[in-house]
C-alpha positions as CSV (number, residue, x, y, z in Angstrom):
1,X,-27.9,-25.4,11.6
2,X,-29.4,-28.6,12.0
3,X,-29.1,-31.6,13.7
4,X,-26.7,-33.6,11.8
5,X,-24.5,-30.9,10.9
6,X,-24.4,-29.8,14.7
7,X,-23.1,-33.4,15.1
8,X,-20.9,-33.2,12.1
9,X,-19.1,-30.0,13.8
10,X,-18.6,-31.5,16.6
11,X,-17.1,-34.6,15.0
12,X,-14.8,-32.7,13.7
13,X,-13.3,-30.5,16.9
14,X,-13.3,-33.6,18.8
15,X,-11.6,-35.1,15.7
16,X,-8.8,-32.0,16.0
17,X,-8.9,-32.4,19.9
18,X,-8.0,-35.9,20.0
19,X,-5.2,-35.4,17.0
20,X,-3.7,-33.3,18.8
21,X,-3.4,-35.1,22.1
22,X,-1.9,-38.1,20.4
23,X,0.7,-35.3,17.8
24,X,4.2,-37.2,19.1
25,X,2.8,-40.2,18.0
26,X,1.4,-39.5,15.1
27,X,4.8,-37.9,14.2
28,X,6.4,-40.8,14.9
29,X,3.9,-42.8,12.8
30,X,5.1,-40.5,9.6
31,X,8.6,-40.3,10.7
32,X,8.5,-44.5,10.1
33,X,6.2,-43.7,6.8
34,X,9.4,-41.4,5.6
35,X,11.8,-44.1,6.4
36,X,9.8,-46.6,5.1
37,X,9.7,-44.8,1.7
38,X,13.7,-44.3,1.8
39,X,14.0,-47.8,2.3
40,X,11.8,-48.6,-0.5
41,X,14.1,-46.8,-2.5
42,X,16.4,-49.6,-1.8
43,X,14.3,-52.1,-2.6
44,X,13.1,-50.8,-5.9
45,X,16.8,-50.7,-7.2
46,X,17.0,-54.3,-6.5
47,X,13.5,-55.1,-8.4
48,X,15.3,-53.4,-11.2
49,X,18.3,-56.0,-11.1
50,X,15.8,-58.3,-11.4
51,X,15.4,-59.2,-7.6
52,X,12.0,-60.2,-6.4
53,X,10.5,-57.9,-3.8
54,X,10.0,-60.4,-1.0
55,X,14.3,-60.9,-1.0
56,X,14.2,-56.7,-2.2
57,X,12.9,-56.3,1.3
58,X,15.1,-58.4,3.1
59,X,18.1,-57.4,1.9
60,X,16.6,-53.7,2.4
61,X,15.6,-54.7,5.8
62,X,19.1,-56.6,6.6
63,X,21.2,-53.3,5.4
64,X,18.6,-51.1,7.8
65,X,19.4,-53.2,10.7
66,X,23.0,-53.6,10.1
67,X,23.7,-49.7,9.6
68,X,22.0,-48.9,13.0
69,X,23.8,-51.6,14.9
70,X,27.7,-50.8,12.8
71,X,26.6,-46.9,13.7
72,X,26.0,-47.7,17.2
73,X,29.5,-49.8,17.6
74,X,31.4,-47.8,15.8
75,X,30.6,-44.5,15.0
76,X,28.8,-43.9,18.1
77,X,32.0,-44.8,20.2
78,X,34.0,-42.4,18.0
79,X,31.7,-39.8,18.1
80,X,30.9,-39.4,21.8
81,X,35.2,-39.0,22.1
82,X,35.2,-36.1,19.7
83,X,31.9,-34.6,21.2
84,X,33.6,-34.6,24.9
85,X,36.7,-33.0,23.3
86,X,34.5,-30.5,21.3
87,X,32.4,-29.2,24.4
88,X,36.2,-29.1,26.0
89,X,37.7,-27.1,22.8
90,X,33.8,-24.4,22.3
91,X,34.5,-22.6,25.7
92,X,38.0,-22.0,24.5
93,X,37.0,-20.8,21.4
94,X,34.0,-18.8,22.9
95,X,36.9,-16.6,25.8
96,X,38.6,-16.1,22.1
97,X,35.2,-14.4,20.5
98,X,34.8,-12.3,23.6
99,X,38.5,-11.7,23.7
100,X,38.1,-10.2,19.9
101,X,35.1,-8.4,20.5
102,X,36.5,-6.7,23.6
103,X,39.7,-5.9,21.6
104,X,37.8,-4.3,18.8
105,X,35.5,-2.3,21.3
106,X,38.9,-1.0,22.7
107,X,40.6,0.2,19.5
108,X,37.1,2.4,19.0
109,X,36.3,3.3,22.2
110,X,39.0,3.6,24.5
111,X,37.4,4.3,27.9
112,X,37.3,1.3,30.1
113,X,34.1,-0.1,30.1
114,X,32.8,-3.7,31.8
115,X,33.3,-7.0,30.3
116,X,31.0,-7.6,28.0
117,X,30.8,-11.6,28.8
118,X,33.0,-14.0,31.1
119,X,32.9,-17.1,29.4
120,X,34.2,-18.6,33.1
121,X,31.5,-16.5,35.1
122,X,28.8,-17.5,32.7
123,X,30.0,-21.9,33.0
124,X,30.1,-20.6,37.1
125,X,26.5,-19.3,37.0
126,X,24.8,-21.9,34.8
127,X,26.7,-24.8,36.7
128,X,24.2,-24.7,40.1
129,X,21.4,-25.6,36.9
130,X,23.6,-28.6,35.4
131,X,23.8,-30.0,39.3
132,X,20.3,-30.0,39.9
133,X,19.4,-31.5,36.7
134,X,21.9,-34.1,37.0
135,X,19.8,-34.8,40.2
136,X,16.8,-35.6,38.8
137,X,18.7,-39.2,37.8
138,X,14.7,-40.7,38.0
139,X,13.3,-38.3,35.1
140,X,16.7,-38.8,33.0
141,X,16.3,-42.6,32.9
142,X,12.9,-42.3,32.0
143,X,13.7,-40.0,29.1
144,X,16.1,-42.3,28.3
145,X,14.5,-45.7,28.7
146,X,11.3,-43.7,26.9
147,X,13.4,-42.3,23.6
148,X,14.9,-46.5,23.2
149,X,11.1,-47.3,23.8
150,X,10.4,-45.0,20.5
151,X,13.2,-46.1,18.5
152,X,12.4,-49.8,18.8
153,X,9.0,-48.7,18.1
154,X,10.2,-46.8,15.1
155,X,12.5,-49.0,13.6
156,X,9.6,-51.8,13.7
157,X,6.8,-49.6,12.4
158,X,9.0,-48.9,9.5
159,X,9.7,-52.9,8.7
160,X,6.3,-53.2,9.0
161,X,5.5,-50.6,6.6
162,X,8.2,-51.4,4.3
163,X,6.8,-54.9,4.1
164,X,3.4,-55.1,3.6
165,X,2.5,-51.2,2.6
166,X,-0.8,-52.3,1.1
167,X,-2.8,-52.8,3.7
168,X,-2.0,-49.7,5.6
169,X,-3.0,-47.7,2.3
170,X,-6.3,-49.5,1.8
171,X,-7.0,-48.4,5.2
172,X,-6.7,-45.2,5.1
173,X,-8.3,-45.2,1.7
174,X,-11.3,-46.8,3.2
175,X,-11.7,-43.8,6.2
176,X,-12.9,-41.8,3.3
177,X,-16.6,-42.1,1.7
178,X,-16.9,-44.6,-1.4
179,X,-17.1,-41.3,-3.8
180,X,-13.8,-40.1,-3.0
181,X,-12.0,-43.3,-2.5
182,X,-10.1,-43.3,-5.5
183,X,-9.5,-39.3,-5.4
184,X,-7.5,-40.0,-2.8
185,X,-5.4,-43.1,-3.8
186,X,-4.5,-40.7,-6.3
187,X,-3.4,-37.8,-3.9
188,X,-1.3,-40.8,-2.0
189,X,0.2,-41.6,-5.0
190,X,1.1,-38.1,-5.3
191,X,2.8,-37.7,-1.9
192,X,4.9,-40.7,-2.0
193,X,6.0,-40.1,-5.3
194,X,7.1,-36.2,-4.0
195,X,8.3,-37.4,-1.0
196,X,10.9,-40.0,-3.0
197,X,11.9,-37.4,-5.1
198,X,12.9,-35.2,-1.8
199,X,14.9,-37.9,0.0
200,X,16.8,-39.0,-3.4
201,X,17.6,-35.0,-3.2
202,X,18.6,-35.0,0.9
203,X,20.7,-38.0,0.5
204,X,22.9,-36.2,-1.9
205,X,23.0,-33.2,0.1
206,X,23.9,-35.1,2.9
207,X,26.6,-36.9,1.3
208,X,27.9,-33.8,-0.8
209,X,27.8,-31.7,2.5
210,X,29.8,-34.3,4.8
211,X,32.2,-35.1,2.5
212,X,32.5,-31.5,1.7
213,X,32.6,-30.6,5.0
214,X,34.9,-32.8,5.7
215,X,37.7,-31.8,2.8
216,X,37.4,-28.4,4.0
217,X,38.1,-28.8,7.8
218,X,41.1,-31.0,7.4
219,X,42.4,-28.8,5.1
220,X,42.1,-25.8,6.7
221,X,43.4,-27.3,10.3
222,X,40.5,-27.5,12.1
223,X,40.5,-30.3,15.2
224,X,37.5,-32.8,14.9
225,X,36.4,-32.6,11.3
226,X,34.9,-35.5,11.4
227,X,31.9,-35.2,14.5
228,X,31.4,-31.8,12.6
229,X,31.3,-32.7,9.0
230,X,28.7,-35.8,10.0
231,X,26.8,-33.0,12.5
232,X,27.0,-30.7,9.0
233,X,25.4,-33.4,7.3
234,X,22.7,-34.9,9.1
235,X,21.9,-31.0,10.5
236,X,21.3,-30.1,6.0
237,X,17.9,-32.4,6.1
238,X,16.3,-29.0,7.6
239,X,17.3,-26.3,5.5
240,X,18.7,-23.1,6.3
241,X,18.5,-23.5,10.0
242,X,20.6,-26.1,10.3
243,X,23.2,-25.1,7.5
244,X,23.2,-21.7,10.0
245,X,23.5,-24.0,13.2
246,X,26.2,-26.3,12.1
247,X,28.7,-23.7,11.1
248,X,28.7,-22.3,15.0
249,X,31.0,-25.1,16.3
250,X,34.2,-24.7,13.9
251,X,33.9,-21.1,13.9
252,X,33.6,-20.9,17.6
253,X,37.1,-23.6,17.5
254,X,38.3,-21.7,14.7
255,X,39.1,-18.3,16.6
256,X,41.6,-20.7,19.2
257,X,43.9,-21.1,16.7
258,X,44.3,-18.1,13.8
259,X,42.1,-15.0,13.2
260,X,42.0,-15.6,9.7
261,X,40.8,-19.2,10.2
262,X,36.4,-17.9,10.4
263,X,36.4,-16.0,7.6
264,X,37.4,-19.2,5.4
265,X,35.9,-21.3,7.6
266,X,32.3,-19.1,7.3
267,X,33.0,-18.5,3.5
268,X,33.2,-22.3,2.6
269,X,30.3,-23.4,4.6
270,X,28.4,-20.6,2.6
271,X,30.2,-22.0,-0.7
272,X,29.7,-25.6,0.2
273,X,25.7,-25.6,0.8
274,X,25.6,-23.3,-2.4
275,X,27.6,-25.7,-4.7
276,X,25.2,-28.5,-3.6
277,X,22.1,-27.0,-3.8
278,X,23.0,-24.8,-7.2
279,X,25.7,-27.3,-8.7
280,X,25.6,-30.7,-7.5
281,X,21.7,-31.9,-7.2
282,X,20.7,-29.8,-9.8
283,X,23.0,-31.7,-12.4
284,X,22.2,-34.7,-10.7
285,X,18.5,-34.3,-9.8
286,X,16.1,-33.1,-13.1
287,X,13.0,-33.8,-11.4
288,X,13.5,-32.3,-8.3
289,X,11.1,-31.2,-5.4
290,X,11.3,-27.4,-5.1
291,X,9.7,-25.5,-1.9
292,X,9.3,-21.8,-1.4
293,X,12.3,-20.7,0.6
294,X,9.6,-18.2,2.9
295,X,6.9,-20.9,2.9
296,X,9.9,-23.6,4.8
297,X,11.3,-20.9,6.8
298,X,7.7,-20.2,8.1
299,X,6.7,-24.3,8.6
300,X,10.0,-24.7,10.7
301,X,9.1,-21.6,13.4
302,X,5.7,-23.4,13.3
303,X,6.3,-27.2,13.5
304,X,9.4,-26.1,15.7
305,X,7.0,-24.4,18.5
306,X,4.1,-27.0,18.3
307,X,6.2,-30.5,17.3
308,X,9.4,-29.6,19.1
309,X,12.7,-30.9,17.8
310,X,11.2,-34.1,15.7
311,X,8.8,-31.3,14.3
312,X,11.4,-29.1,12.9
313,X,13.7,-32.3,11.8
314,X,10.9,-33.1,9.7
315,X,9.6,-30.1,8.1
316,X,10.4,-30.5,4.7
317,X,8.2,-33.8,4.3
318,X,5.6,-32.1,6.6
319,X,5.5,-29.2,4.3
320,X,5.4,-31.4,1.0
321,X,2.0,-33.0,2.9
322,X,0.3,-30.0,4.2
323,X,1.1,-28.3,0.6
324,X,-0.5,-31.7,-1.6
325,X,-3.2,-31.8,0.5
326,X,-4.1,-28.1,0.6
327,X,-3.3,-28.1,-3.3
328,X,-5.2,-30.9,-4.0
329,X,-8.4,-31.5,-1.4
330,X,-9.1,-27.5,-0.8
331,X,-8.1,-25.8,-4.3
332,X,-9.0,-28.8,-6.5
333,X,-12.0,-29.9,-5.1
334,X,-13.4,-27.6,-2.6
335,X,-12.4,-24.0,-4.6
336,X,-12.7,-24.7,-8.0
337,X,-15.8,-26.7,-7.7
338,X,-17.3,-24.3,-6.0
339,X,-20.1,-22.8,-7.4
């Protein structure tokens, strides 16, 4: 190897290096592109009524703002009730699960045999580790003070974006070599359009599966629907992990009550994320995005492990990035002009 491509190597660990050092914020950058794209969304349908896009964007803009303050003074009040009464109801429906499980153990095995789990020992041996972090007040407020620091930065990052989107694109255009300039507007053109197509998809889910949700826990009895239909439908942007984690409260609260109650209660979760992703946005959705089931369960261990909780929030439109890009830059114009 020469010289210049000595220096062209190193270019690019350093490159990786330093993306990596700076990965939350770059997540957060994206995380505002995403929101910014769902917002235009909004904005296109009122071009379409014949509004101009400067008043598009403000209205856009105006309904953002308004939803995060109505969901902080309403639903967020409402909310934090029915969570404090739903960590009060799970240990309750937790002493049931063991209750059943020991019950079932006894009818096949009759010997006497040692409690499998004490719901009471377990809260008495983890509560020495709630104490001491509920000393460390100094590192709490810092969290705190540093996740409002990142939402205000968020929420303006996306207004900015959402705003004036052109010059953000030229500039990344223009980090590429003359050549391959317009190669890549192309490939942007691409993402955003697949990345529309996904959140038109995810807000039906999400509004299918809350509303769902919703019907079914009220009608089968089950205290607090509505913390867990809205935890059901915010918890469907990341597939099957979060249809399989939102189904754990009510079938932990369902044992209190009836032994019959988890079956329906597992059954028509399983029905309801069916119906919406087989019935609903198919008949609804004709251009849909479609992913490889393996391919997303394999991206959320991954962006889970190396991008933490925002990571695995966000894997779908991570996945529809990494898979343009690969399909695009390496296949199209790396492989198959490869000679």
């Amino acid at each position: 190897m020469d010289l210049l491509q000595w220096l062209g190597f190193s270019a690019i660990i350093v490159a990786v290096y330093v993306i990596w050092q700076i990965r939350q914020i770059l997540l957060l950058v994206f995380t505002s592109i995403v929101l910014a794209i769902s917002l235009n969304l909004i904005v296109e349908r009122f071009c379409k009524l014949g509004l101009k896009r400067n008043y598009s964007v403000m209205v856009a803009s105006a309904i953002f703002l308004v939803s995060i303050v109505l969901f902080f003074c309403i639903i967020v009040p409402s909310l934090a009730l029915q969570l404090k009464q739903l960590f009060e109801l799970l240990p309750r429906g937790l002493e049931k699960i063991v209750s059943e499980i020991e019950r079932l153990r006894s009818f096949f095995s009759p010997q006497p045999k040692e409690r499998v789990l004490d719901v009471k020992s377990f809260i008495g041996q983890i509560q020495p580790i709630i104490n001491d972090l509920l000393n460390r007040g100094i590192s709490f407020i810092s969290g705190v003070l540093g996740a409002l620091l990142s939402g205000v930065l968020l929420i303006a990052l996306t207004l900015m974006f959402l705003g004036e989107p052109t010059p953000y694109r030229q500039g990344i255009i223009k980090t590429f070599p003359a050549f391959y300039r317009k190669r890549v507007a192309e490939i942007i053109d691409r993402i955003e359009a697949e990345l529309k197509e996904w959140l038109t998809d995810t807000f039906i889910r999400i509004i299918s599966v809350t509303s769902l949700t919703y019907l079914c826990l009220h009608l089968v009895g089950i205290p607090l629907e509505l913390v867990q239909s809205l935890m059901a439908g915010i918890l469907s942007f990341t597939p099957y992990i979060g249809a399989t984690v939102s189904v754990l409260s009510p079938l932990a609260i369902s044992f209190i009550s009836s032994p019959w109650k988890p079956w329906v209660i597992l059954l028509s979760y399983t029905l309801i994320f069916v119906i919406t992703d087989r019935i609903i946005i198919p008949k609804l959705r004709k251009n849909r995005v479609t992913l490889n089931p393996a391919n997303i369960l394999i991206a959320e261990v991954i962006f889970a492990n190396l991008l933490g909780l925002l990571g695995l929030f966000l894997v779908v439109p991570l996945t529809i990035l990494i898979q343009i890009i690969v399909e695009e830059i390496l296949i199209k114009d790396v492989f198959e002009q490869w000679q």
